[in-house]
C-alpha positions in Angstrom: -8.1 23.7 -6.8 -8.7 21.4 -3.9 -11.1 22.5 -1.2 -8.6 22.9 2.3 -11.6 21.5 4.9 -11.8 22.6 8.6 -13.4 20.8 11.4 -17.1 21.0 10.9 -17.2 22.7 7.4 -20.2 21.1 5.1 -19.8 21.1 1.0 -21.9 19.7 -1.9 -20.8 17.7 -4.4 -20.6 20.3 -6.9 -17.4 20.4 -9.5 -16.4 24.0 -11.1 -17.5 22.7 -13.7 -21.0 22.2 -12.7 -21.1 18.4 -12.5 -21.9 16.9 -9.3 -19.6 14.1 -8.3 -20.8 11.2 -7.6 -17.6 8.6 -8.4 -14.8 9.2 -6.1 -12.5 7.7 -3.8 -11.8 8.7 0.0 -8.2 8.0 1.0 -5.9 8.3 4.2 -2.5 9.0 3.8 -0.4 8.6 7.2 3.0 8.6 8.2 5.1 6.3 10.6 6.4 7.8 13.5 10.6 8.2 13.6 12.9 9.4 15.9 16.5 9.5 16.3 18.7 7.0 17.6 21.6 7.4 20.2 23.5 10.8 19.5 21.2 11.0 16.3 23.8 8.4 14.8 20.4 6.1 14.1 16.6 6.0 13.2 13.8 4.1 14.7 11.1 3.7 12.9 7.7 2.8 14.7 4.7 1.5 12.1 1.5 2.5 12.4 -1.6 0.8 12.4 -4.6 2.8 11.7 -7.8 1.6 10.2 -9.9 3.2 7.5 -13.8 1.9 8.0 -17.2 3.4 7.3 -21.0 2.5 8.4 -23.9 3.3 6.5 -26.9 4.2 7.8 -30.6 3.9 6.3 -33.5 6.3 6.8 -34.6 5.0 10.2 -31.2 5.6 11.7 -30.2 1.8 12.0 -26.7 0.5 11.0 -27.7 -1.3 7.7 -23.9 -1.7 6.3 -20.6 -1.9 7.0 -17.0 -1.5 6.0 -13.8 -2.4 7.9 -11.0 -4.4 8.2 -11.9 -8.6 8.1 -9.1 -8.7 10.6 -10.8 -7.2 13.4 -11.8 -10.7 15.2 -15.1 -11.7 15.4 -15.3 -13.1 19.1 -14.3 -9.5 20.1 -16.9 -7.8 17.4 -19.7 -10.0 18.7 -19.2 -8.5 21.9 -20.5 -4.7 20.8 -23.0 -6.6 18.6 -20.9 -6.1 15.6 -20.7 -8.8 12.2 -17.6 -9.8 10.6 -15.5 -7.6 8.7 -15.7 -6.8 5.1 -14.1 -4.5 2.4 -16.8 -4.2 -0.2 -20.6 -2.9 0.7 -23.9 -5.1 -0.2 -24.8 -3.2 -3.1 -21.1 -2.8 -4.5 -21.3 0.8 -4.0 -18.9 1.1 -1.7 -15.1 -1.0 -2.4 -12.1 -0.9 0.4 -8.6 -1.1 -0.5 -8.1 -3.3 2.8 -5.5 -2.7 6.0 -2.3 -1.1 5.8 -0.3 -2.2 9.2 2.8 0.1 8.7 1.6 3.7 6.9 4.5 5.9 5.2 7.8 3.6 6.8 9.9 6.1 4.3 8.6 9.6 4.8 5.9 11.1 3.2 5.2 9.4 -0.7 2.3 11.0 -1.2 0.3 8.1 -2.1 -3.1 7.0 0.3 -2.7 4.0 2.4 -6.1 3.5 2.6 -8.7 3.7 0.4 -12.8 3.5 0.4 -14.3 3.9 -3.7 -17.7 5.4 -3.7 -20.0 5.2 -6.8 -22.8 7.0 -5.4 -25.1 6.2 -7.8 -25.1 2.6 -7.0 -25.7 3.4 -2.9 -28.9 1.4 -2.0 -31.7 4.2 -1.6 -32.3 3.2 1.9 -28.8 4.9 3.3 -29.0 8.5 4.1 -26.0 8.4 6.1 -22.3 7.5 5.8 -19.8 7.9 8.4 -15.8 7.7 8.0 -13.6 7.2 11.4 -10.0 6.3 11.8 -9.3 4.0 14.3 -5.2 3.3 15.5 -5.0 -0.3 16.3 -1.6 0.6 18.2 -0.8 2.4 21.5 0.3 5.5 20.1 -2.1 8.7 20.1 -2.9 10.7 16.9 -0.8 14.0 18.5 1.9 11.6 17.9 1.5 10.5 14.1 3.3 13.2 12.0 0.6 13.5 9.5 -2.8 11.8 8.7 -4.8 13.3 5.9 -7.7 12.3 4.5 -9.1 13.9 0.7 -11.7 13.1 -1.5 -10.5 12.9 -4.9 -11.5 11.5 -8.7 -9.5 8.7 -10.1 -9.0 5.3 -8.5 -7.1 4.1 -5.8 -3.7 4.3 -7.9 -4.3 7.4 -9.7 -4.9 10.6 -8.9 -7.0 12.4 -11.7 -8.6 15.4 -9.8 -8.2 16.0 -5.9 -11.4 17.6 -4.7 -11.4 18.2 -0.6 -9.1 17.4 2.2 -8.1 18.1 5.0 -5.4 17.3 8.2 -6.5 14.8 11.0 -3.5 14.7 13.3 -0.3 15.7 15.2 -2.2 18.6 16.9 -2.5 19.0 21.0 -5.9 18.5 20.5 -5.7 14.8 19.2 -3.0 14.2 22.5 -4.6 10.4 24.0 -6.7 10.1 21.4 -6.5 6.7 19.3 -9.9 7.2 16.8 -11.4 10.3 15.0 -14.1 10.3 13.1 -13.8 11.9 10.4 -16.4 13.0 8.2 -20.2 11.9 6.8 -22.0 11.5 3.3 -25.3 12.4 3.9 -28.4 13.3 2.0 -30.4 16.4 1.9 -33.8 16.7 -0.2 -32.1 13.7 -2.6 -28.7 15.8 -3.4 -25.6 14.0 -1.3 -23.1 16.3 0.8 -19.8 16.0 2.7 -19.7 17.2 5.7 -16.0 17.0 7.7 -16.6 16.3 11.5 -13.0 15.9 12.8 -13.6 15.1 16.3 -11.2 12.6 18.1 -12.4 10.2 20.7 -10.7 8.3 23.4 -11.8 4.6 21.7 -9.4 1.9 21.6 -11.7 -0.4 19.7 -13.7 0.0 16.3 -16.6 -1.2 18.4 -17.2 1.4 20.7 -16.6 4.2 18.0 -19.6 2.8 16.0 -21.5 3.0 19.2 -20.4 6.6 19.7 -21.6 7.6 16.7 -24.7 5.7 16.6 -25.3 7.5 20.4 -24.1 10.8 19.7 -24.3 11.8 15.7 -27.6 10.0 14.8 
């Protein structure tokens, strides 16, 4: 059975069966937001834009990777010191699925809209860190997304064989004007990887100034 995360909870990698995973894929499923029309006769359907990414950190706490969408543009990356996007890490340890502009337009199917693969054992042995944040490229606030969850699971990005850990990341009061959350880490302890799920929303409206946050505040 899945592990149901809460804000803050930390895990090792360790199956039921003994195993320790170490190739998995991390996956956001989200929903568009509807409402009803006039006199409920109608439904209007409001995509939603979030943004999977990840940054990998090395053992001298310095950014030394990078995943998120290549259609961030560059003159406005440049300006918080930031490269180009890209979906796929420098040692190929690390594969994006790339952007989903719309999430669930039909209610709920179940399936992730993003998608970040993870074959730990091919993660350069610099990185001791990796974080996961959401960022919404629209104007509406997480409160306001009917659901967002993020799970760790075994398969690949279009099957499901095992679900591991997840856990809920929106339409609570607490995510009300709130447009990124950072979501969870990989990080190493004494060589064994962990999970650890942070949760904590932020007021960001840019991808930029949520990897300074968390190079300021979680590093």
């Amino acid at each position: 059975m899945a592990i149901n995360l809460t804000k803050g909870q930390k895990i090792d990698l360790r199956k039921t069966t003994g195993e320790t995973l170490t190739n998995f894929c991390i996956g956001v499923n989200w929903g568009a937001i509807e409402t009803k029309g006039f006199l409920g006769l109608s439904k209007n359907v409001v995509e939603i834009d979030l943004d999977l990414s990840c940054i990998l950190i090395d053992d001298q706490n310095k950014i030394c990777d990078h995943l998120y969408s290549p259609l961030y543009r560059v003159e406005v990356l440049q300006q918080f010191g930031l490269p180009k996007g890209k979906l796929v890490s420098v040692d190929g340890a690390l594969r994006h699925t790339g952007d989903d502009l719309a999430g669930d337009t039909g209610g709920d199917d179940g399936l992730d809209n993003e998608i970040i693969t993870v074959d730990l054992s091919k993660v350069d042995a610099k990185v001791s860190q990796i974080f996961f944040f959401l960022n919404n490229a629209g104007k509406e606030d997480f409160s306001q997304i009917p659901y967002a969850k993020i799970r760790m699971y075994e398969g690949t990005p279009t099957r499901v064989v095992s679900e591991f850990a997840s856990y809920n990341v929106a339409a609570e009061s607490q995510y009300v004007n709130k447009r990124s959350i950072i979501m969870a880490k990989l990080y190493k302890r004494n060589g064994e990887w962990k999970f650890s799920a942070i949760g904590d929303p932020t007021d960001d409206t840019f991808l930029g100034q949520t990897i300074h946050k968390i190079v300021q505040s979680y590093l």
